[in-house]
Structure formats: C-alpha cells, structure tokens
N, C-alpha and C positions, 0 to 999 in steps of 0.2 A: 444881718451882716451880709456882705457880698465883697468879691474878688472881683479882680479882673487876671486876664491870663493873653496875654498879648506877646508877638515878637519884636523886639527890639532889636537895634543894630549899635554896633558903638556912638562913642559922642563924635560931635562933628569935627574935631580931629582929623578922626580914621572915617571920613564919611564913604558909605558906601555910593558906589554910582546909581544914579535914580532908574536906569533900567535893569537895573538888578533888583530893586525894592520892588520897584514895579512889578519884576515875573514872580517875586516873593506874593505879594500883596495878590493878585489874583491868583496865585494856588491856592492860597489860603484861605480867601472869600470861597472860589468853588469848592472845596474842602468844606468850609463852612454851610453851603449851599446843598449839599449832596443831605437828602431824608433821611438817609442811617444816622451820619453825625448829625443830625440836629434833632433826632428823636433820641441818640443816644446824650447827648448832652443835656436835652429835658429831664429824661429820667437822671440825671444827676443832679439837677436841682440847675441846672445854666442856662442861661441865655443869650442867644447869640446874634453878635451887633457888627454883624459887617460891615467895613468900609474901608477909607484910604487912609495910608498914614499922615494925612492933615485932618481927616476925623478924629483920628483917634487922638492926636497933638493937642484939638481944642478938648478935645473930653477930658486929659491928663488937664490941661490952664483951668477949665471950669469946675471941676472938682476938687483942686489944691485950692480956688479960689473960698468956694462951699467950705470947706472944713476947715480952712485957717479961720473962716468967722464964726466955727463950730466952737475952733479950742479958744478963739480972741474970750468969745462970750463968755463960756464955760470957764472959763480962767484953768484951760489945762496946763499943768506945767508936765515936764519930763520926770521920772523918781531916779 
C-alpha cells in the first residue's frame, strides 16, 4: 500500500497565479532535497519524488488511469 502526500491549490476557479506555484514548488522540491528530510522520510517508510506541478498532474492521469482498469477488471463496485 502507498500514499501520496502533495500540495494542492484550489480548482481552476480560484486559480492560483503560476508565480506563486512556482515559489511554492521550489520550496518544496528544496525542502524535499535537504539530507535530514529525505532521510527523515525514509525512516518513515517515504519516498520522495520531486517535481513540477505537471509532474505531478501526469502522475494523478496515469494512476486514475491504472486503477480504474484495476477496479474495471476486478469488477469493484462501491458497498
């Protein structure tokens, strides 16, 4: 089993301005990049996958894609 643990911003509505993601998105890569948090998050069982938030856009399409032919096959319904 695995999580993921990412910052979001609202829907594109209320879009936030790209240079605001932008200063977001590289605190949080260097955050992610600093040896304490990335050994402190191994010893948690984590792993850390920095990138941009169109990285991480296609990882949310490509994994909704993966599991809807998880639950298609499996024939999961909801209880």
């Amino acid at each position: 089993m695995h999580s993921r643990l990412a910052r979001c911003s609202p829907s594109r509505q209320l879009l936030v301005p790209a240079e605001i993601v932008d200063r977001f998105n590289k605190a949080i890569n260097a955050g992610l990049a600093d040896p304490t948090m990335k050994a402190r998050l191994a010893d948690l069982g984590g792993t850390v996958l920095p990138g941009s938030p169109a990285d991480f856009g296609r990882l949310i399409v490509d994994e909704t894609k993966k599991w809807a032919k998880v639950i298609t096959f499996a024939d999961i319904k909801p209880e």
